[in-house]
C-alpha positions as CSV (number, residue, x, y, z in Angstrom):
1,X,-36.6,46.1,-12.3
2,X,-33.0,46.6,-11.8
3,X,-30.9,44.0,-9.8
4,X,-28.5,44.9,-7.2
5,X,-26.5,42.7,-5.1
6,X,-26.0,43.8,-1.4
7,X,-22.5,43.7,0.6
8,X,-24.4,40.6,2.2
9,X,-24.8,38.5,-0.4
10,X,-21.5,38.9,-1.6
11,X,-20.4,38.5,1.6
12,X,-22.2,35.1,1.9
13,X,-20.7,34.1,-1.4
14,X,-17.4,34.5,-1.3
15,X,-17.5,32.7,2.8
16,X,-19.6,30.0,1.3
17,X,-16.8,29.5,-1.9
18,X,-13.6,30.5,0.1
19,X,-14.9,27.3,2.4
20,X,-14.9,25.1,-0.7
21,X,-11.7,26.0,-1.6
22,X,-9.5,25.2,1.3
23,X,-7.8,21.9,1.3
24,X,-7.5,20.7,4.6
25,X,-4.6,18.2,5.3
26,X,-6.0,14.9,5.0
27,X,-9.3,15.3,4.8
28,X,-9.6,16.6,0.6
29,X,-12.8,18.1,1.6
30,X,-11.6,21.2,0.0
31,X,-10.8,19.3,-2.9
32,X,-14.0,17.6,-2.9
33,X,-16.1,20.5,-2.6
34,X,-14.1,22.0,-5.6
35,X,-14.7,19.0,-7.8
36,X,-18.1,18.7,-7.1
37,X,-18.7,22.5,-8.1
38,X,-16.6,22.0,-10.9
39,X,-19.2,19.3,-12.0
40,X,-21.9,20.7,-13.6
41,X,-19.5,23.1,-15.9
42,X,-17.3,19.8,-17.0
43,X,-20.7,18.3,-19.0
44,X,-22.2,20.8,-21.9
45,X,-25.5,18.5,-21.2
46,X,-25.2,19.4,-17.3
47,X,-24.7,23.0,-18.4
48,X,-27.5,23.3,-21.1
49,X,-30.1,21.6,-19.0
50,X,-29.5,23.9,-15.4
51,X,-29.2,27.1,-17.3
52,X,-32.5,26.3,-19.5
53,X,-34.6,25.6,-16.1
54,X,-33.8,29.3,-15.0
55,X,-34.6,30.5,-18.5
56,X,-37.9,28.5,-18.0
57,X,-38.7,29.7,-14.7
58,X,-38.1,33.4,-15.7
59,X,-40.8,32.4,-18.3
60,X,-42.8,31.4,-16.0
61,X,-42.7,33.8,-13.0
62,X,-44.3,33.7,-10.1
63,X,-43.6,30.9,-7.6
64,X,-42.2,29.0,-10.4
65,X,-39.4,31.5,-10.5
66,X,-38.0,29.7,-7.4
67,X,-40.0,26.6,-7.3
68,X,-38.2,24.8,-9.9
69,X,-34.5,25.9,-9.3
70,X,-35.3,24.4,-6.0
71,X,-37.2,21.4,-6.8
72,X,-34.3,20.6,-9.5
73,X,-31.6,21.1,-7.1
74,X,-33.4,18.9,-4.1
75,X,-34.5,16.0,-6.8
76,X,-30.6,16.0,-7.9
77,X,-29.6,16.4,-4.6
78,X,-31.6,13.0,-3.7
79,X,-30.6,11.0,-7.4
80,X,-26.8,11.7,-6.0
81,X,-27.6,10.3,-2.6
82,X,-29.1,7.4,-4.9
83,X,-26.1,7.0,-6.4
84,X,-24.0,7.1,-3.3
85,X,-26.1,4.4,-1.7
86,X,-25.8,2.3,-4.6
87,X,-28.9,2.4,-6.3
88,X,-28.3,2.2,-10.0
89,X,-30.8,4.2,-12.0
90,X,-31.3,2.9,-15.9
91,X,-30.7,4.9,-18.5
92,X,-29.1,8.1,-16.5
93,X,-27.3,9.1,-19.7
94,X,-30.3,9.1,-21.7
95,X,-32.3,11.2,-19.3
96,X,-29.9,14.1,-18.8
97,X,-29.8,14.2,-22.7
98,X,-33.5,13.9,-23.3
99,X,-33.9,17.0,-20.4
100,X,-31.5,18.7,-23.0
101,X,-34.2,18.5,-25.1
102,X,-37.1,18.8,-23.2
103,X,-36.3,21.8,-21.6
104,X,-35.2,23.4,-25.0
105,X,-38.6,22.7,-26.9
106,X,-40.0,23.9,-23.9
107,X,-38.2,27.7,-24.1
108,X,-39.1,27.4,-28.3
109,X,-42.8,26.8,-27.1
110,X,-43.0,29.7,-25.2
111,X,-46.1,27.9,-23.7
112,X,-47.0,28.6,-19.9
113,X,-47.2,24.8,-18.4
114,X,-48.7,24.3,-15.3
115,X,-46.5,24.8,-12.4
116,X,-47.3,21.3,-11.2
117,X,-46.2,19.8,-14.0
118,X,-42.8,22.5,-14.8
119,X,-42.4,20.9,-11.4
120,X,-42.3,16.9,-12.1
121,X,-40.5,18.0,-15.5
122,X,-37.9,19.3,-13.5
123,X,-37.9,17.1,-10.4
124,X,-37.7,13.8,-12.5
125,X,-34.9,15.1,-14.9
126,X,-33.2,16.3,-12.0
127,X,-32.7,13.2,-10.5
128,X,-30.6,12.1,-13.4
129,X,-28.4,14.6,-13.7
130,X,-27.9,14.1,-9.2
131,X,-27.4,9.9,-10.0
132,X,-24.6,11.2,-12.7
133,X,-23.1,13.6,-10.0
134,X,-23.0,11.1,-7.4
135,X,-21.7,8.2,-9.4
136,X,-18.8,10.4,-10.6
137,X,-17.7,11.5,-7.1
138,X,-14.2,10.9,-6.4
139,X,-13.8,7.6,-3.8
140,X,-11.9,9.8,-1.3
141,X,-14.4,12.7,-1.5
142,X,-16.3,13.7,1.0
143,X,-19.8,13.3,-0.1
144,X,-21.5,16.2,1.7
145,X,-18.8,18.8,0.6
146,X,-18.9,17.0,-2.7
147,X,-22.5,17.4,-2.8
148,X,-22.6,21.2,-1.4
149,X,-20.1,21.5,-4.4
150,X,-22.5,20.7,-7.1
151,X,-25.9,22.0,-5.9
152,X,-23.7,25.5,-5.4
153,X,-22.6,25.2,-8.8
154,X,-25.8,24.5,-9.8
155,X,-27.9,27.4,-8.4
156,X,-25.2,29.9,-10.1
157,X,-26.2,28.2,-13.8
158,X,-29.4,28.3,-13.0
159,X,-29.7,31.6,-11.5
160,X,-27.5,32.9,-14.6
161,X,-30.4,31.6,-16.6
162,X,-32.8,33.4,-14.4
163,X,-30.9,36.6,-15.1
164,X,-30.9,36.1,-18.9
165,X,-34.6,34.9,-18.7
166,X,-35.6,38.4,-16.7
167,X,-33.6,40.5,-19.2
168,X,-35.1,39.4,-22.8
169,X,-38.7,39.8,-20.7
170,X,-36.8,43.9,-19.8
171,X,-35.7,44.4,-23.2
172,X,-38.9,43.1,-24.8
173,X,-37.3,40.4,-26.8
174,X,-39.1,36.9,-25.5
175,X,-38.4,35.6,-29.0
176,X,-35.0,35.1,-28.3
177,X,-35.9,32.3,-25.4
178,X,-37.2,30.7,-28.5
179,X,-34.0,31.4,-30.5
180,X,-32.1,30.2,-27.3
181,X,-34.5,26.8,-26.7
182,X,-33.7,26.4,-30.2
183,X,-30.2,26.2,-29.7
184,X,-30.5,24.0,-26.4
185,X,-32.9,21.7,-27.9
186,X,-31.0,21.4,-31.2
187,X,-27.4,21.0,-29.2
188,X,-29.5,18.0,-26.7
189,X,-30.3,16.2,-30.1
190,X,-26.3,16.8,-31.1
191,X,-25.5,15.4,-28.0
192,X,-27.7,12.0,-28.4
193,X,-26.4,11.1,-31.7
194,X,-23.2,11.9,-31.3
C-alpha cells in the first residue's frame, strides 16, 4: 500500500501549525502552543516511548492501529489536566522510563497482545508522560493551546512510528521492530540508571 497525502491534509496541517505559531500580543498563546509541541521532542524518554506505540500499533493492525495512538494521546491528555489541577501523581519519572522499556520489550517480542490490554499498557503509561507535560507548562501558558501543542506533537511521533511500523511489514523485514525494540528497550534501561 502506498501512502499519499492529499492537498487537504496538508492543508489542515499547516492551518492547524501556522495557528500555533502566531504570538498574539499579550496573550503568549502562540508561544504556548509552541512549547507545548516542542515538548515531547525536548525528552529522548518522551520521544522513545510515543514513537514505539505507533511502531506497536503497526504490529498490531487492525483497530489497534488507531486505538492506541488515541487512547495514549486522551490518557496523557487527562494525566496533564491532573497535573494542572494539582494532583500530584507518584513516581511520574519512573513510569515514563519504565514505558521506555515496556514498550521496547514489547516491539523485541514481536508477540500480538490483546488489544484490551495494548490498550491499558498504553493508557496507564500515558498518563505519565500527560502529568510530566502538564507539570512542566510554563505559568503564563495557556493550558489549552499548551495542551493542543503537545498532543499535536505527539500524534506526528507516533504517526512517524506508524509509518516505519507499515514499511518493515512492506519491505518484509519485521525483525528489524525487534532490532528497533532492542534499541528502545536498551536506551529506557540507559535512561533509568543514568
Amino acid at each position: 500500500m502506498k501512502y499519499r497525502i492529499s492537498k487537504s491534509c496538508v492543508a489542515l496541517f499547516l492551518a492547524v501549525f501556522s495557528s500555533l505559531s502566531v504570538a498574539h500580543p499579550g496573550h503568549g498563546e502562540g508561544m504556548a502552543g509552541l512549547a507545548g509541541f516542542a515538548h515531547p521532542f525536548t525528552g529522548l524518554d518522551h520521544l522513545l516511548a510515543m514513537f514505539a506505540v505507533g511502531v506497536w500499533a503497526a504490529n498490531m493492525g487492525g483497530r489497534a492501529l488507531w486505538a492506541m495512538p488515541l487512547s495514549f494521546i486522551a490518557l496523557m491528555l487527562g494525566g496533564g489536566v491532573l497535573a494542572y489541577i494539582g494532583v500530584t501523581l507518584p513516581f511520574i519519572e519512573q513510569g515514563i522510563v519504565l514505558s521506555v522499556m515496556v514498550f521496547g520489550t514489547l516491539l523485541i517480542a514481536a508477540k500480538h497482545v490483546p488489544l484490551w490490554s495494548s490498550l491499558l499498557l498504553t493508557a496507564g503509561f500515558a498518563t505519565f508522560h500527560g502529568a510530566a507535560h502538564g507539570l512542566e507548562m510554563p505559568a503564563t501558558a495557556s493550558a489549552w493551546s499548551y495542551s493542543l501543542g503537545f498532543m499535536l506533537a505527539t500524534a506526528s511521533i507516533q504517526g512517524l512510528g506508524i509509518l516505519m511500523g507499515r514499511w518493515f511489514q512492506q519491505q518484509g523485514v519485521q525483525t528489524m521492530n525487534q532490532v528497533l525494540g532492542g534499541m528502545i528497550a536498551g536506551a529506557g534501561m540507559a535512561l533509568a540508571i543514568f
